[in-house]
LOSESE-102562 format. One record per atom (N, C-alpha, C): residue in three letters; x, y, z. Coordinates in steps of 0.02 Angstrom, whole numbers, plus 50000, padded with zeros to 5 digits. Example, Ala and Ser with C-alpha at 12.3 -4.5 7.8 and 13.67 -1.06 7.14 Angstrom:
LOSESE-102562
ALA506604971650390ALA506154977550390ALA506604983550390SER506424988850354SER506844994750357SER506455000250394
This chain:
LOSESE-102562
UNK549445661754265UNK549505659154332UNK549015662854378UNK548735657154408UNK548205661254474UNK548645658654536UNK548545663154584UNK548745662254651UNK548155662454683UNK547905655554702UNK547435653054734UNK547255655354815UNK547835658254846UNK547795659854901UNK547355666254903UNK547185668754876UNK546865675954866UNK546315674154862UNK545895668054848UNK544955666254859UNK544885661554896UNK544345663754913UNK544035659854986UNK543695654654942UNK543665649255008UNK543545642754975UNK542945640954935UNK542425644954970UNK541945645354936UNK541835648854882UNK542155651754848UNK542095654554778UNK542205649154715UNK542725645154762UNK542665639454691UNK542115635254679UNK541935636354614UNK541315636154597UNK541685628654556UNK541035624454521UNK541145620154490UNK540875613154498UNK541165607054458UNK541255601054511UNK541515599854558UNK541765593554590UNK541865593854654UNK542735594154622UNK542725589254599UNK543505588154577UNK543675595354562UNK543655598654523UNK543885605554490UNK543935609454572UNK543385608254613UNK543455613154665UNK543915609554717UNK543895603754733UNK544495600554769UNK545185602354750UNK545225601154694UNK545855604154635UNK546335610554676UNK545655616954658UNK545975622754676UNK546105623454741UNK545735619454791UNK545825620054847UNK546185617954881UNK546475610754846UNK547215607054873UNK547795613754849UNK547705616154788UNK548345621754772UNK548265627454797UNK547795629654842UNK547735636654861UNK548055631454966UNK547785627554981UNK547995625755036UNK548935619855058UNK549015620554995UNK549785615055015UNK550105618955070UNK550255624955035UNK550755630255063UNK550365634055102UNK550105631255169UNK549785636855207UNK549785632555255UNK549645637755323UNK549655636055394UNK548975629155408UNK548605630355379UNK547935624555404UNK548005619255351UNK548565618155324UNK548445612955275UNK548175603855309UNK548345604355357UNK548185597055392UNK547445598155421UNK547125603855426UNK546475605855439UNK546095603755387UNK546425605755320UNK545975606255248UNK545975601355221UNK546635594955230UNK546465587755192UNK545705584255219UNK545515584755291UNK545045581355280UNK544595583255247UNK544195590555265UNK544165591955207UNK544035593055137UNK544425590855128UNK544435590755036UNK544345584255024UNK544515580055074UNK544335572355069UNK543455570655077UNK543315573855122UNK542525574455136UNK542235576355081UNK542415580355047UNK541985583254953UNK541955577554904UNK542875573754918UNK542495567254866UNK542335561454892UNK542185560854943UNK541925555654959UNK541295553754923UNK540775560054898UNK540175557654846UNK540645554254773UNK541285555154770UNK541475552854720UNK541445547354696UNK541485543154762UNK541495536354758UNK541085532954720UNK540505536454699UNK539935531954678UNK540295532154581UNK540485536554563UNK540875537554491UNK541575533754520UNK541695528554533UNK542295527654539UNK542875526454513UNK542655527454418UNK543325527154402UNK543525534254402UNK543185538054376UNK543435545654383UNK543675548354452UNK543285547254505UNK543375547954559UNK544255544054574UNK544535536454553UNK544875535654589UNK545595538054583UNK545385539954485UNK546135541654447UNK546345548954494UNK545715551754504UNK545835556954533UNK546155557054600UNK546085556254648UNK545995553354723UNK546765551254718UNK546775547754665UNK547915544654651UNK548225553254648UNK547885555354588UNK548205562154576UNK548455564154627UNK547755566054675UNK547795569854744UNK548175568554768UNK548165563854790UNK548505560154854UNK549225560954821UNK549385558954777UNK550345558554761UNK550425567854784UNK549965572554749UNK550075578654754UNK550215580854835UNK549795581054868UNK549795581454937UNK550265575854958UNK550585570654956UNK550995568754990UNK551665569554970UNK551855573854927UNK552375579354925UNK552445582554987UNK551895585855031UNK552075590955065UNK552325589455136UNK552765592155150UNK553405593655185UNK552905593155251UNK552175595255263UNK552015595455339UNK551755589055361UNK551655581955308UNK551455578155338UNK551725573055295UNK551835565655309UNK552085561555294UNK551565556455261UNK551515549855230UNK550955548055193UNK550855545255246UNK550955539755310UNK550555535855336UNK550165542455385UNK550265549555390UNK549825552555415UNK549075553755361UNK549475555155296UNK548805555655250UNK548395551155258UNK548815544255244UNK548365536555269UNK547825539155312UNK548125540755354UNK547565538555401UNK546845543455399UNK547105549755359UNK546595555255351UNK545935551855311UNK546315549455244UNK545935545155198UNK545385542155258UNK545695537655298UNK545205532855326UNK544635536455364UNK545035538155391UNK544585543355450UNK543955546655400UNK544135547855357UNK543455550555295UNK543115546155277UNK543215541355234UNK543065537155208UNK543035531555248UNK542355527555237UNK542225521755296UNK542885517955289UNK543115514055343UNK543775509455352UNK543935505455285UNK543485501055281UNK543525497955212UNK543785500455165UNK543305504855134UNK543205508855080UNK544055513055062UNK544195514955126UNK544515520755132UNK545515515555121UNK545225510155152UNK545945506355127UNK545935502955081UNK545475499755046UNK545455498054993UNK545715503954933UNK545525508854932UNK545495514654884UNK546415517254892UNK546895516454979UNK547385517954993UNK548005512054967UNK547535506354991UNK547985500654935UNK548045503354876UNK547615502854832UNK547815504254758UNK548165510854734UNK548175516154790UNK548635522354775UNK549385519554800UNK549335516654858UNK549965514554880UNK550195509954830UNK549945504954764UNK550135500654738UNK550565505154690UNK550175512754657UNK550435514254611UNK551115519854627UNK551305520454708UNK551685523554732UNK552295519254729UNK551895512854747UNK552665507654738UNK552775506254678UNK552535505354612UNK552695504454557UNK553205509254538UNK553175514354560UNK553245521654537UNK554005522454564UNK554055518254633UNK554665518454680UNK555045515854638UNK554895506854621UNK555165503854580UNK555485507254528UNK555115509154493UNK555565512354414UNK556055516754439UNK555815521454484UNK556465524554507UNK556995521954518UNK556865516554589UNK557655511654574UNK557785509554524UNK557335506554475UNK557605503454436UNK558255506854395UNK557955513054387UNK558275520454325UNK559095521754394UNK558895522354442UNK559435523954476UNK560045517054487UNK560025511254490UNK560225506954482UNK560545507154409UNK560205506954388UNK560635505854308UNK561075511754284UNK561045517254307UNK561495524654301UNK561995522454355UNK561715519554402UNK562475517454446UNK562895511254432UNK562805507054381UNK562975501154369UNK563545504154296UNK562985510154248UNK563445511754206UNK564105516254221UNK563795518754281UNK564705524254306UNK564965518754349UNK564815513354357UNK565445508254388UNK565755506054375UNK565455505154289UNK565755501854214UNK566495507554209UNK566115514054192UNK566645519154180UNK567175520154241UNK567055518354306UNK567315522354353UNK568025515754341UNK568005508554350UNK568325503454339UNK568545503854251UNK568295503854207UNK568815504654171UNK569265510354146UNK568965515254146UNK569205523854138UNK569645526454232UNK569385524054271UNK569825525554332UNK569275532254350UNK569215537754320UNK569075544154318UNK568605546954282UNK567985547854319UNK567345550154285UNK567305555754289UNK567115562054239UNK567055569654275UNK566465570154313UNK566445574254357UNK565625578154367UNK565305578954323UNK565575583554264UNK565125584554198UNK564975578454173UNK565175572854165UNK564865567054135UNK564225564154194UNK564495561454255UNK564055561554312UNK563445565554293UNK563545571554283UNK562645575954304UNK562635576054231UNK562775573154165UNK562515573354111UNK562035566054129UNK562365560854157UNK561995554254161UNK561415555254213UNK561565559454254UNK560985560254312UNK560325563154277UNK560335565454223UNK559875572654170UNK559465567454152UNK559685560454133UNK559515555954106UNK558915550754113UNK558415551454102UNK557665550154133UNK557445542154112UNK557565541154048UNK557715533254016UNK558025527954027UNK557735524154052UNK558195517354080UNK558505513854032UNK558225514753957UNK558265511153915UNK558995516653873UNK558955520853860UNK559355524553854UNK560155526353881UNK560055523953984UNK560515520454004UNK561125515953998UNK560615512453982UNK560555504153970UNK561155503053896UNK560845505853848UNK561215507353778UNK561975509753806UNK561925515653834UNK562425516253861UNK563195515753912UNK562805509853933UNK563305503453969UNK563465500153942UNK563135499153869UNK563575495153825UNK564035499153774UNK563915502853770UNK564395508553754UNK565015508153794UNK564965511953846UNK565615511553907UNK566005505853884UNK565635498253906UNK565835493153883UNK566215492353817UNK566115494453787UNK566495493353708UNK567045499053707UNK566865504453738UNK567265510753707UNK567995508753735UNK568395512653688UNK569205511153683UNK569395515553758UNK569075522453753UNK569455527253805UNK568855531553808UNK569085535353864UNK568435540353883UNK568175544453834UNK568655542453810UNK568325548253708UNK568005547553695UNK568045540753672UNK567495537753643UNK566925537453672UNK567035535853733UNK566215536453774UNK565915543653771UNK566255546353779UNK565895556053785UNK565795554953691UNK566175553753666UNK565785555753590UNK565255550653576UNK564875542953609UNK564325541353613UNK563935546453653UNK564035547153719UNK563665550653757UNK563385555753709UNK563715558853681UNK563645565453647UNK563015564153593UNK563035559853566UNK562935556153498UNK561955553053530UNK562205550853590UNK561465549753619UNK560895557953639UNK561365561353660UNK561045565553689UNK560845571153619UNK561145571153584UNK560845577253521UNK560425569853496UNK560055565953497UNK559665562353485UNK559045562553509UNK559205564053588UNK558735563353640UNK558185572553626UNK558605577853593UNK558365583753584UNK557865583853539
């Protein structure tokens, strides 16, 4: 592990990407971080001309930095633009925003179906534990879920379901 905060920006040596890289992780967690997106946005803007490398990257970024707690994405939005000519700069924000919503999607999707299977259990069992709850929450597979609502569904008594549950999860190891 390096702790990036300890070199100045100009020491990162490299391509641009590798040096944008260190410089988004040496700046998330620091006072000028809304100083440094543009920035770091201004370095790849030569990216554009490589644009598939440039754009997989630029998604990376951008999901990375819009984690952070000091700014919200339609502020990043607009950083993007402000760098990058108008066009350019929303065109390139569409297709990150496309893969942010895809991304939303599956989430509901995975969260929807973990709540559909403890509604199964909660209505026919009456009584779900916590420990079953945050065993299903652990649960990253929709498809895996999914199996498991039909489980609920069939099982005689909560036994039986915790000894599928069980039965899925030393599977899943």
């Amino acid at each position: 592990m390096i702790d990036t905060a300890d070199f100045d920006d100009d020491q990162f040596k490299g391509n641009v990407i590798v040096r944008v890289a260190l410089m988004a992780m040496k700046h998330y967690f620091m006072d000028d971080y809304k100083e440094k997106v543009p920035e770091l946005l201004s370095l790849l803007s030569d990216l554009l001309e490589q644009r598939k490398t440039g754009i997989g990257f630029l998604a990376v970024l951008m999901r990375y930095l819009s984690t952070n707690k000091k700014s919200d994405k339609k502020w990043l939005k607009q950083q993007f633009i402000n760098v990058f000519n108008k066009k350019e700069g929303e065109d390139i924000m569409e297709s990150i925003a496309d893969q942010w919503i895809e991304e939303g999607k599956e989430i509901g999707k995975l969260e929807e179906t973990r709540n559909l299977l403890l509604q199964v259990l909660k209505v026919k069992f009456k009584n779900v534990s916590k420990s079953i709850e945050n065993i299903l929450k652990e649960i990253k597979d929709r498809n895996v879920l999914t199996n498991l609502h039909g489980d609920a569904v069939l099982a005689k008594n909560m036994n039986e379901f915790q000894h599928r549950l069980d039965a899925c999860r030393s599977l899943s190891r």
